[in-house]
mmCIF file of the N, C-alpha and C atoms, coordinates in Angstrom:
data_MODEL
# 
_entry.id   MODEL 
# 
loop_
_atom_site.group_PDB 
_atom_site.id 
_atom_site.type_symbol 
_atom_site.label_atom_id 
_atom_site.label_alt_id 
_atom_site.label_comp_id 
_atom_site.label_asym_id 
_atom_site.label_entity_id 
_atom_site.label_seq_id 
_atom_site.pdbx_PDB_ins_code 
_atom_site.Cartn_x 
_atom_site.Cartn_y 
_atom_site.Cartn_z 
_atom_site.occupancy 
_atom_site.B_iso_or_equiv 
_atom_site.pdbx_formal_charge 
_atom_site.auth_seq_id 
_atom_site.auth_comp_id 
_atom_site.auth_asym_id 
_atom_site.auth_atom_id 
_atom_site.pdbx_PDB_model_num 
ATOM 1   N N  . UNK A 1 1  ? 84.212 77.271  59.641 1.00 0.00 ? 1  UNK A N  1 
ATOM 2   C CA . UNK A 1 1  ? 84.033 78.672  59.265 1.00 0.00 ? 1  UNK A CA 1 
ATOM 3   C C  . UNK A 1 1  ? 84.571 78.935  57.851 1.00 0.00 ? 1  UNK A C  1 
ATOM 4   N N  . UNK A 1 2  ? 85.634 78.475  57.617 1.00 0.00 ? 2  UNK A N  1 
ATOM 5   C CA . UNK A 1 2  ? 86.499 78.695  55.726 1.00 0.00 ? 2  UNK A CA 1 
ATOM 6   C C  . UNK A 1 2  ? 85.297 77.779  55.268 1.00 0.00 ? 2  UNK A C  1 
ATOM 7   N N  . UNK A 1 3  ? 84.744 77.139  55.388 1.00 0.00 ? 3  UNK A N  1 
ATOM 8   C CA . UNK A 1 3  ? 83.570 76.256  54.353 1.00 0.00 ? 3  UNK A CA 1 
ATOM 9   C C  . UNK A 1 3  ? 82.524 77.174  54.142 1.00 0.00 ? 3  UNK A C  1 
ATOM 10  N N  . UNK A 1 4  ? 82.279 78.198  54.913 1.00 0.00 ? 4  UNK A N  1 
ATOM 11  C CA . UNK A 1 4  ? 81.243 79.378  54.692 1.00 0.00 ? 4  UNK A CA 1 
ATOM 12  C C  . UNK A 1 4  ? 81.810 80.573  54.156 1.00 0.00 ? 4  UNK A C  1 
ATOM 13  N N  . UNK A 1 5  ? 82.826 80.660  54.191 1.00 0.00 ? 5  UNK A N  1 
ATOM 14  C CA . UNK A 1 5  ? 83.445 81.476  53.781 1.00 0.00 ? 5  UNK A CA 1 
ATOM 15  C C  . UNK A 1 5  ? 83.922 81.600  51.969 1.00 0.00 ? 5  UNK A C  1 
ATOM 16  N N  . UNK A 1 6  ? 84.502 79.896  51.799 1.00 0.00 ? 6  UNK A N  1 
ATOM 17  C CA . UNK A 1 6  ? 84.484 79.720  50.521 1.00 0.00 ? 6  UNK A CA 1 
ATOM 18  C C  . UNK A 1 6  ? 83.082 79.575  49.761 1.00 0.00 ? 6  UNK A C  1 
ATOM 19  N N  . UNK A 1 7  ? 82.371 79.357  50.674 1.00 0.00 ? 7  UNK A N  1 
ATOM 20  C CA . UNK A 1 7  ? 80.360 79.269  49.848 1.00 0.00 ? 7  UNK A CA 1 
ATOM 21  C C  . UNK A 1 7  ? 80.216 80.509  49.684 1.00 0.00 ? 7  UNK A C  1 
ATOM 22  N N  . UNK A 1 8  ? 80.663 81.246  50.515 1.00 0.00 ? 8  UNK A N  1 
ATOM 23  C CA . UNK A 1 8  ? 80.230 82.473  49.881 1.00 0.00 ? 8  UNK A CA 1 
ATOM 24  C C  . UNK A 1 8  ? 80.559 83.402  48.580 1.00 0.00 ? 8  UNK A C  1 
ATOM 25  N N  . UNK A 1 9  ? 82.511 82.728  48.781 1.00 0.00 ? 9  UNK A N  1 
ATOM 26  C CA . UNK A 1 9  ? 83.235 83.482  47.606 1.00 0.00 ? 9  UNK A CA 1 
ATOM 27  C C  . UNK A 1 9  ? 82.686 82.816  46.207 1.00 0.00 ? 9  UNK A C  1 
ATOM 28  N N  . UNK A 1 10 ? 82.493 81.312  46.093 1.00 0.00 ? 10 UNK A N  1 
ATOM 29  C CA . UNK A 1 10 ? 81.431 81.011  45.116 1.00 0.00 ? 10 UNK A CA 1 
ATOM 30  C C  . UNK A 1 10 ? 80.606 81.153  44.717 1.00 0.00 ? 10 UNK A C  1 
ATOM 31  N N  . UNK A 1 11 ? 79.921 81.766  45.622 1.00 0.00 ? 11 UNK A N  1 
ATOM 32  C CA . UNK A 1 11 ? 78.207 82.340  45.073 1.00 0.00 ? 11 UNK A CA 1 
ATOM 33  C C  . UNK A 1 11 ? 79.015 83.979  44.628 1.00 0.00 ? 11 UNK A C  1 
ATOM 34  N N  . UNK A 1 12 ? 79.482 84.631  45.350 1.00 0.00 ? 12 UNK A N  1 
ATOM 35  C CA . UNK A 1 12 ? 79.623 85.902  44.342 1.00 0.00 ? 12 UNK A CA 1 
ATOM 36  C C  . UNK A 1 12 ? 80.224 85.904  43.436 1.00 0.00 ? 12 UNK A C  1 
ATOM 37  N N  . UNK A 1 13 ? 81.498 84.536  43.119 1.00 0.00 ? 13 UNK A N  1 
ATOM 38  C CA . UNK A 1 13 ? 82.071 84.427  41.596 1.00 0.00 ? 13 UNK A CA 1 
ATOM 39  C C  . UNK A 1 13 ? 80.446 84.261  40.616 1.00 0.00 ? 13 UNK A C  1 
ATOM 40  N N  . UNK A 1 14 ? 80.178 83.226  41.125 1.00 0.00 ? 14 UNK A N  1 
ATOM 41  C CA . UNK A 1 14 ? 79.182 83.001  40.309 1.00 0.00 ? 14 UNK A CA 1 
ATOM 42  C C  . UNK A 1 14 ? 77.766 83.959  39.935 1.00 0.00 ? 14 UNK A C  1 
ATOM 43  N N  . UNK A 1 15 ? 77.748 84.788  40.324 1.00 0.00 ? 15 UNK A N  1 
ATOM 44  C CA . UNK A 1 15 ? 76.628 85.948  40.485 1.00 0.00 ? 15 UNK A CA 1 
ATOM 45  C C  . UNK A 1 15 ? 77.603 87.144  39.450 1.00 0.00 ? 15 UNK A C  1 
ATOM 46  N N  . UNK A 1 16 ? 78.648 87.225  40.121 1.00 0.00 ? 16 UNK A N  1 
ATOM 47  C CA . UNK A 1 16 ? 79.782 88.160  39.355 1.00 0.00 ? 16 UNK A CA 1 
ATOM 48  C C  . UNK A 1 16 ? 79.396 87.478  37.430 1.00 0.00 ? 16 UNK A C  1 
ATOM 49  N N  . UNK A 1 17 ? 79.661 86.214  37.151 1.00 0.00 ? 17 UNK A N  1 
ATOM 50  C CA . UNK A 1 17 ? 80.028 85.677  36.064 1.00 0.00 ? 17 UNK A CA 1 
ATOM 51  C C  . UNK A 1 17 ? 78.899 85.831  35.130 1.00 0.00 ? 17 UNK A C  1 
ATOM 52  N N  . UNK A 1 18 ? 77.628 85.285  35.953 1.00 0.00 ? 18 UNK A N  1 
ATOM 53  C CA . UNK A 1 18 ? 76.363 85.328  35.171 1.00 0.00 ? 18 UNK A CA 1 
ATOM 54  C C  . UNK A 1 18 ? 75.953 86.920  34.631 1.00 0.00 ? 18 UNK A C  1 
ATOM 55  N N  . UNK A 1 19 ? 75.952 87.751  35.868 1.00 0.00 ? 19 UNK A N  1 
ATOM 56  C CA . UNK A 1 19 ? 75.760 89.347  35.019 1.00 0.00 ? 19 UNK A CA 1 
ATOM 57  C C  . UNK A 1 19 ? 76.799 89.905  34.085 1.00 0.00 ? 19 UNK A C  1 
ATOM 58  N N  . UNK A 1 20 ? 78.280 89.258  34.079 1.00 0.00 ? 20 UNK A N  1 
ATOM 59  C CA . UNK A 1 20 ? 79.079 89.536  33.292 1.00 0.00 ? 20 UNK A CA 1 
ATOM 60  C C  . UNK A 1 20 ? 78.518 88.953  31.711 1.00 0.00 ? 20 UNK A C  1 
ATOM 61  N N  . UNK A 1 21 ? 78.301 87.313  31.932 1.00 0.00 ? 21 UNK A N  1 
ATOM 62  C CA . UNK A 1 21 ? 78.074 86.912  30.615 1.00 0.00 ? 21 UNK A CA 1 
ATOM 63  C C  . UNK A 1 21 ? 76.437 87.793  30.404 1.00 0.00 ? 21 UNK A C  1 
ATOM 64  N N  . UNK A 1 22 ? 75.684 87.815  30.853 1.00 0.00 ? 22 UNK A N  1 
ATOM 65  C CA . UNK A 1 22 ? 74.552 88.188  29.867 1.00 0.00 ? 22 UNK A CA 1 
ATOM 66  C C  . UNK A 1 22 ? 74.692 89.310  29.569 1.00 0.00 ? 22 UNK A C  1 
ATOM 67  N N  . UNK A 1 23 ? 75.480 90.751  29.606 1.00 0.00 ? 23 UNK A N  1 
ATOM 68  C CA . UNK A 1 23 ? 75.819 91.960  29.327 1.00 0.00 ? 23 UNK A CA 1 
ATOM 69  C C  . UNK A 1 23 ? 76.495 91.589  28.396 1.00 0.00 ? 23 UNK A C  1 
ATOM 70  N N  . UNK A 1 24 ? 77.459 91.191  28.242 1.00 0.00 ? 24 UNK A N  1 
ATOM 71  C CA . UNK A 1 24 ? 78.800 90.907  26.587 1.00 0.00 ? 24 UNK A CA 1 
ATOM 72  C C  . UNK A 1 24 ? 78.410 90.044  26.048 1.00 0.00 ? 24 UNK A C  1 
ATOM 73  N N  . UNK A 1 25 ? 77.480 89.047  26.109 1.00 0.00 ? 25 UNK A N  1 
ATOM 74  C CA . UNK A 1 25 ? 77.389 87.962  25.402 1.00 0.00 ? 25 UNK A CA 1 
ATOM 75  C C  . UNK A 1 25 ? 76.074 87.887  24.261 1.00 0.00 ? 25 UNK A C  1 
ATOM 76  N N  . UNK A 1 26 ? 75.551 88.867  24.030 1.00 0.00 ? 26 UNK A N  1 
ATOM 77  C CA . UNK A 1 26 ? 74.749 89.394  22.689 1.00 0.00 ? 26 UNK A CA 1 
ATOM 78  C C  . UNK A 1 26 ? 75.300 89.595  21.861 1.00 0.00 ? 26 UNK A C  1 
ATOM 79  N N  . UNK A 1 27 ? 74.469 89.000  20.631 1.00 0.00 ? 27 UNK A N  1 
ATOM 80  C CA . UNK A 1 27 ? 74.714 90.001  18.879 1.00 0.00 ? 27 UNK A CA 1 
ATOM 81  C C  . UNK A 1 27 ? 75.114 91.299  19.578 1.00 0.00 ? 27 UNK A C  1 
ATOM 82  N N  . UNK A 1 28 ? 75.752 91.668  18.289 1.00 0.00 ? 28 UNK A N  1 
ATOM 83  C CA . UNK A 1 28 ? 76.170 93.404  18.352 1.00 0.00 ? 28 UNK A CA 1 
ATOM 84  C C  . UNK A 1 28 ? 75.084 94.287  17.223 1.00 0.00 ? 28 UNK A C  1 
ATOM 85  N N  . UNK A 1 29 ? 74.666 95.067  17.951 1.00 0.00 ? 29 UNK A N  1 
ATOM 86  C CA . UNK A 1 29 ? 73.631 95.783  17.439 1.00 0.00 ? 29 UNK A CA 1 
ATOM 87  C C  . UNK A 1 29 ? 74.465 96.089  15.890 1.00 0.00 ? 29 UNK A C  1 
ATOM 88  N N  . UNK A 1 30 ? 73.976 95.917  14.926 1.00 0.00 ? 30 UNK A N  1 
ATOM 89  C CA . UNK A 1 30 ? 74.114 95.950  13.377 1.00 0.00 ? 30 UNK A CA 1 
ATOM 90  C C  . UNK A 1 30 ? 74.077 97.984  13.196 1.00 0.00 ? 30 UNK A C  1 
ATOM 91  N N  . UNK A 1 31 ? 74.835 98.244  12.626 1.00 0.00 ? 31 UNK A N  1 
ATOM 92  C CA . UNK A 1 31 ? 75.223 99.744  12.221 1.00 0.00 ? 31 UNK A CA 1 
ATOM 93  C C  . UNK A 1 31 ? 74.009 100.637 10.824 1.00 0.00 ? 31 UNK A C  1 
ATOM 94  N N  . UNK A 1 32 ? 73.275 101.084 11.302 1.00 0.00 ? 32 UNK A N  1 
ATOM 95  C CA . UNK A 1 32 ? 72.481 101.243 10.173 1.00 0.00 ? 32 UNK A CA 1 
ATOM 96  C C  . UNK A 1 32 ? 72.630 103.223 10.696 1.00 0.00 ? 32 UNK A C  1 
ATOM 97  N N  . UNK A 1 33 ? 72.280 103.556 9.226  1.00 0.00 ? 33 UNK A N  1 
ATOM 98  C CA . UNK A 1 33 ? 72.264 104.922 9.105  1.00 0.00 ? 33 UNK A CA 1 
ATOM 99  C C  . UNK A 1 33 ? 71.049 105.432 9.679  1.00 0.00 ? 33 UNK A C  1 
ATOM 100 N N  . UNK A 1 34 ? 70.918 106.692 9.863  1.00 0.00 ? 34 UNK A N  1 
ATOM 101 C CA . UNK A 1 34 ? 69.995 107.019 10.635 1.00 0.00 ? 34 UNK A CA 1 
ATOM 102 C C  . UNK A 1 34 ? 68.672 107.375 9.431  1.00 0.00 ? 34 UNK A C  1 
ATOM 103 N N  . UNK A 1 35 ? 67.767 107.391 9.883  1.00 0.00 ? 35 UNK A N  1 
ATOM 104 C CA . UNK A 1 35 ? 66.684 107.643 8.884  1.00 0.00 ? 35 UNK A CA 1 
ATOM 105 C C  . UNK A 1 35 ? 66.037 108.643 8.641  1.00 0.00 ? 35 UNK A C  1 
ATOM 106 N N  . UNK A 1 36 ? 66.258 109.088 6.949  1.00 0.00 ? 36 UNK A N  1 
ATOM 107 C CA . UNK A 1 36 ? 65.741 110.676 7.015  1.00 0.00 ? 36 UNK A CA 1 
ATOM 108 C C  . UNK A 1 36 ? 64.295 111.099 8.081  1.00 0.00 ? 36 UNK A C  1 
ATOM 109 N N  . UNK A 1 37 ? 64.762 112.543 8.107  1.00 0.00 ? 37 UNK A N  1 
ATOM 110 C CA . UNK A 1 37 ? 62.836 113.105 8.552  1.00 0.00 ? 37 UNK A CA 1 
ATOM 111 C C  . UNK A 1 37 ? 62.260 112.781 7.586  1.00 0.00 ? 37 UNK A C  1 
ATOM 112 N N  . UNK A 1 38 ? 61.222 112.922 8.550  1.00 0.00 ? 38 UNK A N  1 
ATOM 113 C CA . UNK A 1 38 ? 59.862 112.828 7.627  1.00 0.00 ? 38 UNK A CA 1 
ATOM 114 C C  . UNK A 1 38 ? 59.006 113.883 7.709  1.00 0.00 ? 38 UNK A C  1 
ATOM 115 N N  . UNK A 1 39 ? 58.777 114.919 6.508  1.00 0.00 ? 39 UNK A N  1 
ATOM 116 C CA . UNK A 1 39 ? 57.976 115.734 6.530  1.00 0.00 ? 39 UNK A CA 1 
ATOM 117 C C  . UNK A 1 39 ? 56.867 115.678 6.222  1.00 0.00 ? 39 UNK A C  1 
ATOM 118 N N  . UNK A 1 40 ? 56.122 116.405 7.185  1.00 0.00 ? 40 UNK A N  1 
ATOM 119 C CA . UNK A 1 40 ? 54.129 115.930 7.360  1.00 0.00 ? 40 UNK A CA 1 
ATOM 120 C C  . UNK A 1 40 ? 53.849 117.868 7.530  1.00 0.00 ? 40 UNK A C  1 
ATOM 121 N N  . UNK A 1 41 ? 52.785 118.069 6.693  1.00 0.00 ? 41 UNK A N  1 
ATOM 122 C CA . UNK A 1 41 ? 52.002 119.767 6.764  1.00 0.00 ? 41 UNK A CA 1 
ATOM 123 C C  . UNK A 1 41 ? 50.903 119.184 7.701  1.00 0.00 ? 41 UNK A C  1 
ATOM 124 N N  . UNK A 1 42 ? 50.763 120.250 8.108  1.00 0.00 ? 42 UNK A N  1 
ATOM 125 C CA . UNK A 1 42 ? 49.682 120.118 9.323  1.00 0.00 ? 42 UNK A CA 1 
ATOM 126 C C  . UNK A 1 42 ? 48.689 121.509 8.976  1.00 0.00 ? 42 UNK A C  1 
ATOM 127 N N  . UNK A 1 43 ? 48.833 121.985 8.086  1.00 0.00 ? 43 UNK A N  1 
ATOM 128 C CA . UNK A 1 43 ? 47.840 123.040 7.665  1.00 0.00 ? 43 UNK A CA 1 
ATOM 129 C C  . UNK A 1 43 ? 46.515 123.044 7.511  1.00 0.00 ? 43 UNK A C  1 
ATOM 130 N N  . UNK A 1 44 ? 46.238 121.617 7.198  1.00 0.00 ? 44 UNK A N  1 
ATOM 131 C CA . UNK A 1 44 ? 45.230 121.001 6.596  1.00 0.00 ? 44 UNK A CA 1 
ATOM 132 C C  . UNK A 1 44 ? 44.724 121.193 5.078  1.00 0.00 ? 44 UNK A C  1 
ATOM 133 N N  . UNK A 1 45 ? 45.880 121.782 4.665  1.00 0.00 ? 45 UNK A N  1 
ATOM 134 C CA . UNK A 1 45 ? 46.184 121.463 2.579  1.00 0.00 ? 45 UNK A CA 1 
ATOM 135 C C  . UNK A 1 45 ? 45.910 120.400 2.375  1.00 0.00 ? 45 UNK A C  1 
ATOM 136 N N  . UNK A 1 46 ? 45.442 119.442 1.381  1.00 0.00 ? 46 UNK A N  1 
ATOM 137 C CA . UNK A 1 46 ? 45.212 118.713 0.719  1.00 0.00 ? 46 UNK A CA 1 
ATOM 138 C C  . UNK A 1 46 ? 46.567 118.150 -0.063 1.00 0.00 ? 46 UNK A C  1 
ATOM 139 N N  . UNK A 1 47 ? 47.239 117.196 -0.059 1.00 0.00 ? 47 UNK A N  1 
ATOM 140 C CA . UNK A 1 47 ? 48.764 117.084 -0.532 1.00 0.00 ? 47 UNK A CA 1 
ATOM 141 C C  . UNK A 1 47 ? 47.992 116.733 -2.340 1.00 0.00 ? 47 UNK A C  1 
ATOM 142 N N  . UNK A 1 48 ? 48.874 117.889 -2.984 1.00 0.00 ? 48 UNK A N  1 
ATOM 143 C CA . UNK A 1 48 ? 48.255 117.426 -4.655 1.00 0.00 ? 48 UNK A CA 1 
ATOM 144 C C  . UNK A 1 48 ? 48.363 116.094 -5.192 1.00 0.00 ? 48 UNK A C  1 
ATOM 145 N N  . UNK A 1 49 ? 47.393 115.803 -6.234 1.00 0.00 ? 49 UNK A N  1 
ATOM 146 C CA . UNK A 1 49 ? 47.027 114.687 -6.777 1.00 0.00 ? 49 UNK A CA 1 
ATOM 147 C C  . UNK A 1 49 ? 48.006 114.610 -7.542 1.00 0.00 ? 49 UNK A C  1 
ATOM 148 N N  . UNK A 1 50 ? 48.705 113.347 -7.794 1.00 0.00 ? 50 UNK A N  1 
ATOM 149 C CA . UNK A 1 50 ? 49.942 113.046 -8.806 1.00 0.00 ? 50 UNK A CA 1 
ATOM 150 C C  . UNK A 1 50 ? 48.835 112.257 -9.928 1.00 0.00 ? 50 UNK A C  1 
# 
């Protein structure tokens, strides 16, 4: 019965470990500023010729 008992506590270390490592174990998302709006007319003006 402890031989099923310890199979078991091994499989949930090991289930525990694997979802631990693939959550913390990524690059860290890189810090970038946020990106201006973008303004678009919807009037249907013609944006002037430069």
């Amino acid at each position: 019965m402890w031989i099923l008992m310890l199979e078991a506590g091994v499989a949930l270390f090991l289930l525990v470990f694997i979802v631990w490592w693939t959550m913390f174990a990524g690059r860290k998302p890189e810090a970038r500023p946020p990106a201006p709006p973008q303004v678009r007319k919807h009037d249907g003006e013609e944006p002037p010729a430069s």
